[in-house]
N, C-alpha and C positions, 0 to 999 in steps of 0.2 A: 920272878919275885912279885909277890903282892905289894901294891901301892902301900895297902895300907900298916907293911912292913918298913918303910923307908921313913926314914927323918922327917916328924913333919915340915923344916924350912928344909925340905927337897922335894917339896913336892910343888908342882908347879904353879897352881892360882896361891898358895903362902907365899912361896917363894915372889909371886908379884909383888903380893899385896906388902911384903917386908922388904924389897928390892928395889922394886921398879918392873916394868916390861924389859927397858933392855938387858935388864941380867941377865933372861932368859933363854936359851938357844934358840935353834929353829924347831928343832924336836918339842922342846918344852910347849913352844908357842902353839903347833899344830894341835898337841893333847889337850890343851886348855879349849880349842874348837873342835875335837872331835869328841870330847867328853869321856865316853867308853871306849873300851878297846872290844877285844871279837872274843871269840874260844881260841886260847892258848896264848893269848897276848895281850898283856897290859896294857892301856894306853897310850904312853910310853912307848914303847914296845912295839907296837904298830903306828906310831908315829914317825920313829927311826928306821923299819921296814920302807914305811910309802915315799919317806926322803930317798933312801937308796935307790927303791924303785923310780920311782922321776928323774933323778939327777941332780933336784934339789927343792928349795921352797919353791922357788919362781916358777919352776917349770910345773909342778904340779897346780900354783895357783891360773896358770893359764891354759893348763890341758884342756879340753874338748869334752863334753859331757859325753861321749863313749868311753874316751878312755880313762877318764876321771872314774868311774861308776863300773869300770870290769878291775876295778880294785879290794881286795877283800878289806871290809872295813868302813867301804864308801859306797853311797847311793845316792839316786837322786836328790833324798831329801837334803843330804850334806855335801852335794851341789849346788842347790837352790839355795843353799844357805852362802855358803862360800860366794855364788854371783851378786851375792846380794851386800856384803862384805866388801868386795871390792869394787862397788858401784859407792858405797858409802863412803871407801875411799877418797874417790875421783872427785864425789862432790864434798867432800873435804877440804881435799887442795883445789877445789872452784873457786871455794867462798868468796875468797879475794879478788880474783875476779869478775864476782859480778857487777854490773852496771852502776857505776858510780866509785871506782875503784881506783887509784892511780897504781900504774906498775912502780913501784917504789922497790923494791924487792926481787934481782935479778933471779936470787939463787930458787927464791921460790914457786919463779914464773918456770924457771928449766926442772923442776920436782913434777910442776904440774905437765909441762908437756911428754915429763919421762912415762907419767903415771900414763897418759893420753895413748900414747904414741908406740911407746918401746917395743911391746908386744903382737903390734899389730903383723901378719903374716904379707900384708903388702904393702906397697908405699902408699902413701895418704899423704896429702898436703892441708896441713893445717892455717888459718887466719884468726889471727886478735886482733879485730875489726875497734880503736881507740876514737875516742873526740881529741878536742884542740888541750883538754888538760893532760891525755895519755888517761885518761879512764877509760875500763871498759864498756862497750857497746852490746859487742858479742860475740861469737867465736864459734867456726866451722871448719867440717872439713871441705873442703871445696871438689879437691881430685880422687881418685883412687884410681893404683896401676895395678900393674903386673907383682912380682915377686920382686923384681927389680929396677920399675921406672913409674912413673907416672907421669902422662900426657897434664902438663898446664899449660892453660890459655890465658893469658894478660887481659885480652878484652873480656875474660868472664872475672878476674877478680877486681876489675874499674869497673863493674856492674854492681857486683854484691857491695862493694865500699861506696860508692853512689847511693846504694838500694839504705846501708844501714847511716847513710851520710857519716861518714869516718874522716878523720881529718889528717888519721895518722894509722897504719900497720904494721904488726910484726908478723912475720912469714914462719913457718916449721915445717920440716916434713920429717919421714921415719928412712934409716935406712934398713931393712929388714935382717940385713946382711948381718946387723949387730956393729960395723964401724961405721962412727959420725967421722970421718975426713971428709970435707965437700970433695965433690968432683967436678973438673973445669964444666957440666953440664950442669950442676948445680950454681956455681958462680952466672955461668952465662944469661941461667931462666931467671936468676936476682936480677943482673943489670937492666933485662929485660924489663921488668915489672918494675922495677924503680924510672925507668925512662917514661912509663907509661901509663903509671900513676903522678909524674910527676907534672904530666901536661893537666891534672886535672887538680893540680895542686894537693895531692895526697901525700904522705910521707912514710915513707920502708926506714921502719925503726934500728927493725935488726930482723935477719934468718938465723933462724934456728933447725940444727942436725940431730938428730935424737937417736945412738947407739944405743948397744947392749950397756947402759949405764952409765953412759957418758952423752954430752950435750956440748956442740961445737957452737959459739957464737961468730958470726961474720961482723960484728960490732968489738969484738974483741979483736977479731982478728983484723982490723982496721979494715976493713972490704965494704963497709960501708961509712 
């Protein structure tokens, strides 16, 4: 069917603009960024083809510019578009924590490390490097492992908290796996770095786990 056979509050920038975004599907969402469809496919149409194809939004938003681009429909150009999308994202959910920031707002600091983290294809160890108010400083990633661990060293993150003079941190890492449960090696390499941040008068706020969608706090879970 031709779009411009369908309802105009079915079509998807009306249906925003009379709605909201979240009315939207995922299909809807992807038409309204890929604009046109190809030969023999409405936009639409090949929006709900490349969902199938992927397996879903997520996965197509994180695909690899090869396989993003041997898609009928998609090219670099609406790759370069998309990476740019979801970098616009990330400093989105930054804003807040830029420099002069108090973490006031748990649920929003676990949004931003899901955005950070979730996708990443190996583990990474992230730092929110805070002063004496719990504002931010800065934030890194400090480790990257394998597909399943990452090697951290205590005496390299008493350096960077020294280097950005911090007075307080909270910890994150990714489990690639897609489940946030700590594992007794995750609890271990906390006490770790809380002993040894703590001779230098530094303070381990909270660690944070970052699953396929889920975000395990060690502050919740009274571990810290």
């Amino acid at each position: 069917m031709n779009l411009k056979e369908l309802p105009k509050d079915s079509l998807p920038r009306e249906k925003l603009l009379l709605k909201g975004a979240q009315s939207l599907s995922d299909a809807e969402l992807l038409a309204i960024f890929l604009r046109t469809g190809c030969p023999g496919m409405n936009v639409l149409t090949l929006s709900d083809h490349l969902l199938k194809a992927f397996g879903s939004l997520r996965h197509l938003l994180s695909a690899s510019e090869q396989s993003f681009c041997q898609h009928k429909g998609l090219g670099v150009a609406k790759y370069v578009q998309l990476q740019a999308f979801i970098e616009m994202t990330h400093r989105y959910l930054a804003e807040t924590l830029e420099r002069g920031e108090a973490l006031t707002n748990p649920q929003h600091t676990k949004m931003f490390l899901l955005s950070m983290l979730r996708d990443r294809a190996r583990e990474a160890f992230f730092v929110l490097f805070l002063d004496n108010q719990h504002r931010v400083i800065e934030y890194e990633v400090l480790f990257e492992g394998t597909i399943d661990a990452a090697n951290v060293y205590p005496r390299e993150v008493v350096k960077r908290a020294l280097h950005h003079n911090a007075c307080a941190l909270i910890l994150a890492h990714n489990h690639p796996s897609g489940i946030a449960e700590p594992s007794q090696a995750d609890r271990h390499i906390t006490r770790r770095l809380i002993d040894a941040l703590s001779l230098v008068d530094i303070r381990v706020l909270d660690h944070f786990v970052v699953g396929d969608g889920e975000v395990v706090s060690f502050a919740e879970r009274g571990w810290i």
